[in-house]
N, C-alpha and C positions, 0 to 999 in steps of 0.2 A: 191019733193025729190026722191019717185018710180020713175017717169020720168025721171029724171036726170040719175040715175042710169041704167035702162034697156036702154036709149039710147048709154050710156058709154060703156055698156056690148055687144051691137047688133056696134059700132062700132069698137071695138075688135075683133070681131066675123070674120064682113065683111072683114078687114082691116090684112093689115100684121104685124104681130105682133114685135114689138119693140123690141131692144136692151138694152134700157136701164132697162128692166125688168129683162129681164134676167141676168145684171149682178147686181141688185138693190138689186136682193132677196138675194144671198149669202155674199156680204157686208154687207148686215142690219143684216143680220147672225150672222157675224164675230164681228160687232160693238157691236150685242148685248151680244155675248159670251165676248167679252172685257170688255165690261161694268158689267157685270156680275162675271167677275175675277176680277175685282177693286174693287167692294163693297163685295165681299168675302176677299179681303184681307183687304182691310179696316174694318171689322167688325171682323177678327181674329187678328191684330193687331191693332187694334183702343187706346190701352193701353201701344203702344211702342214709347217711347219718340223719337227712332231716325225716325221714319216713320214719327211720327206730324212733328218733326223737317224739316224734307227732306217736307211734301206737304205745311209748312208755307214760306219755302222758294223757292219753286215752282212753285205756284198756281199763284203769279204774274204775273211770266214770261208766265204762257200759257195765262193770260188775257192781258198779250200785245200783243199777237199775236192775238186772238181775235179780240182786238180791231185794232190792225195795216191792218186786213184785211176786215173794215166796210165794210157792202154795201154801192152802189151809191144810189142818191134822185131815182131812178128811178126801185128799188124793189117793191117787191108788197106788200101790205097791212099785208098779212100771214107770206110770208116771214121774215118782219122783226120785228112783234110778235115774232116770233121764234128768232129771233135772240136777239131781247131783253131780252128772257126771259131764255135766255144761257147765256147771261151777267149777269143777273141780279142773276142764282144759281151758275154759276162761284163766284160774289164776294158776298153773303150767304155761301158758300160751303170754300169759304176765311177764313171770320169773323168764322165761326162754329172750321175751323181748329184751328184757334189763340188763340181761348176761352180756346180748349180743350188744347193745349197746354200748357198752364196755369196751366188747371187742372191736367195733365199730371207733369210738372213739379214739383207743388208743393207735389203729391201724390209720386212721387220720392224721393223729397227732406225728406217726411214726414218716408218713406220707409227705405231710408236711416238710417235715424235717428236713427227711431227704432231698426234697424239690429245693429247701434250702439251701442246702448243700451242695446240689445239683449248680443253682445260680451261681454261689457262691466261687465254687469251683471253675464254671463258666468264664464267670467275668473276671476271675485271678488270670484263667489262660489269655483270656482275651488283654491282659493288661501286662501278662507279659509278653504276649506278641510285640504288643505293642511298643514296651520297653523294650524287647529283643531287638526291634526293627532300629528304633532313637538309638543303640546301643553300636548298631551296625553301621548305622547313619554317621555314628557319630568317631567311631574308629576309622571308617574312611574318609572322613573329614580330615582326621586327627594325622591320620596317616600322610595325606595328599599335603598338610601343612608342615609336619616333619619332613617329607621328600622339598617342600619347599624354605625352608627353612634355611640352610646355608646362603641362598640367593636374597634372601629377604638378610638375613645377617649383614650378607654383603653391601645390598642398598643404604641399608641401614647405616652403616659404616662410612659409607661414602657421604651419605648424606652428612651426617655429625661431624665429619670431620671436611666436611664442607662449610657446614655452619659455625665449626667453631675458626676454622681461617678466617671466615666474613666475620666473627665476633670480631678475631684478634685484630687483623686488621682494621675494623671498625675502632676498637678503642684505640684512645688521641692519648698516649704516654707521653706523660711531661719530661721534658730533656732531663737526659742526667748529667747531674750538676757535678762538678770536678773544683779541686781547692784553683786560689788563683793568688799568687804569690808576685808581690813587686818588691824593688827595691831604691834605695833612696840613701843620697850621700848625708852624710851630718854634718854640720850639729841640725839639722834642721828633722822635724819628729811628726810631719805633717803627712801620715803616708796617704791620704785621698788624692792630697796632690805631690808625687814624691819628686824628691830635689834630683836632677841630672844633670845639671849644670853647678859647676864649684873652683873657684879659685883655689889654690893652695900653694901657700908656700915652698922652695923651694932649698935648702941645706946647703950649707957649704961641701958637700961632697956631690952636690947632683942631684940627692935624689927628695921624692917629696913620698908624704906619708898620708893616704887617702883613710876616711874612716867613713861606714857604711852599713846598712840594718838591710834586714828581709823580712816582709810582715803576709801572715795568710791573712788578703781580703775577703775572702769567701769565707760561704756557712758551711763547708764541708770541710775538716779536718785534714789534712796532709800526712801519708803514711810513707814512713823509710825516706824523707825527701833526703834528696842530693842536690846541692850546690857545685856551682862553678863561676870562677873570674878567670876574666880574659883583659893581659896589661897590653898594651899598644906594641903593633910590630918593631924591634930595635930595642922594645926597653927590655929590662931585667931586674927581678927577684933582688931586693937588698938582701933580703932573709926570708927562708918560709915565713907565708901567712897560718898564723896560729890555728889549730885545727885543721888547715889545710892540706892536702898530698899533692906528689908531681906526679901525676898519672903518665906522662910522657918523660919524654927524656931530658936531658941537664940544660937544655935550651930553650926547654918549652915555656910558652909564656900563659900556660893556665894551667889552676890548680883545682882541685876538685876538695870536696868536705861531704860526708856523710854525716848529714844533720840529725837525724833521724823524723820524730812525728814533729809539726806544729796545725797545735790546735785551731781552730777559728779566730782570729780575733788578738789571733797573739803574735807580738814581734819578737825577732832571734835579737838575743845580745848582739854588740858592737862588734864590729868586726873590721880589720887594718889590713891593709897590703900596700907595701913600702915599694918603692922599684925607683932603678934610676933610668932618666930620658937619655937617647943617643944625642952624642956631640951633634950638633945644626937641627935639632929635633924643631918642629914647628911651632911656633906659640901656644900650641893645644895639641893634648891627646884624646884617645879615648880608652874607656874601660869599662868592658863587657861583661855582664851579669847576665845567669843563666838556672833554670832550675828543672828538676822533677822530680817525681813522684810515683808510690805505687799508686795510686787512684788517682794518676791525674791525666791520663788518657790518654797523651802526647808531650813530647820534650816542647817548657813553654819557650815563647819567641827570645831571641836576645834583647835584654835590657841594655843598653847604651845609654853610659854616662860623661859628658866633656868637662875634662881639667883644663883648666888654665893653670900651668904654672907660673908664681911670682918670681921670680931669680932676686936673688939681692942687689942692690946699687954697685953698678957697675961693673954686671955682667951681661 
């Protein structure tokens, strides 16, 4: 192997030196400085999906050309060692890209994800802040109107019951209507205009016998009504008037009657009260009619009726 080489070196020596040395050495140079910026950029980018992407779908195409430019059966031995063994880290340097790419992608996909995730997560916090704050906002709100709350009840109150006094007040209620009961001597049956003025004969004992109705004028019905006559001061009772009581004592000159309902519209049977005038009595008496009611509001006015009594010839 010395031998080989100090001859190599002594026929360089002797010999004129070559071309292709000289221009071998700055090639292998440049090839090496090229190769040298490929695996620097392959080891700073070795984690950049679009670089795997570009040398998996590049690496073919320089190994067809490789292979498009075989050598002939008639290289030498070394030669095509070497050339095998450029094929052979050509399609290693293939398969290593494809693998990574893989890795590459899925570490992307995985990257992705996350950063999804990441936002995701993000803007939930950021949205429940957000709602935490409206949340807090809104309990003090909530809070500061339950503290005011009874005072607002209170206004409240006044007010409505302010406005409903100005309703009630406001509304124009129509009177209420009460029965209205008059009375009227007979025979006369005219009760719009009833008869208070009546002649009546006069008995050989004194006394005279008045006959008389009581009619409800009103559209409103009469409950539990009570009757009363009143005979003139001096006179006296021949006889109870029928259905009638002495609510007073043996001298009293009115009697009272518990009639009970009349309806609208309707008059009370005939009714008599007998009495005799005092000795020098005046040519006229009177006699007083009276009434009420549970629904009739107030005791009504005294009805005043004037007898004339007739006495017989030559009294």
């Amino acid at each position: 192997m010395a031998r080989r080489l100090y001859r190599w070196i002594q026929f360089r020596v002797t010999h004129r030196p070559s071309m292709r040395l000289a221009w071998g050495v700055p090639l292998c140079g440049a090839i090496l400085c090229l190769l040298g910026w490929l695996f620097a950029g392959i080891y700073l980018y070795w984690d950049n999906a679009k670089l795997v992407n570009f040398l998996a779908a590049w690496i073919p195409f320089a190994l067809t050309v490789l292979i498009a430019f075989l050598p002939d059966a008639r290289m030498r031995p070394v030669k095509k060692f070497l050339w095998r063994s450029v094929v052979i880290l050509v399609g290693f340097a293939w398969s290593v890209v494809l693998w990574h790419q893989q890795v590459v992608t899925e570490g992307e996909a995985a990257r992705s994800q996350q950063q999804i995730v990441r936002d995701a997560n993000q803007h939930s916090d950021e949205k429940f802040k957000e709602v935490e704050t409206d949340l807090r906002s809104t309990k003090s709100d909530l809070g500061q109107r339950i503290d005011n709350l009874p005072s607002e009840i209170s206004k409240t109150e006044s007010h409505v019951e302010s406005d409903i006094r100005k309703s009630i007040e406001g509304i124009a209620f129509p009177p209420e209507k009460h029965p209205e009961i008059k009375f009227s001597l007979l025979p006369s049956i005219n009760i719009d205009s009833p008869t208070l003025t009546e002649s009546v004969p006069v008995d050989k004992d004194g006394a005279i016998s008045v006959d008389f109705m009581a009619m409800n004028v009103s559209e409103v019905g009469a409950s539990s009504l009570d009757l009363w006559v009143r005979i003139c001061d001096g006179c006296s009772f021949v006889k109870e008037p029928t259905g009638f009581e002495n609510a007073g004592d043996k001298d009293s000159t009115v009697r009272h009657r518990a009639f009970g309902d009349l309806n609208p519209g309707v008059s009370a049977n005939k009714m008599t009260v007998q009495f005799k005038l005092p000795v020098g009595a005046p040519r006229t008496c009177k006699i007083g009619f009276q009434y009420s009611c549970k629904n009739c509001g107030k005791l009504g006015a005294m009805q005043v009726a004037t007898i004339t009594p007739q006495y017989p010839a030559g009294q």
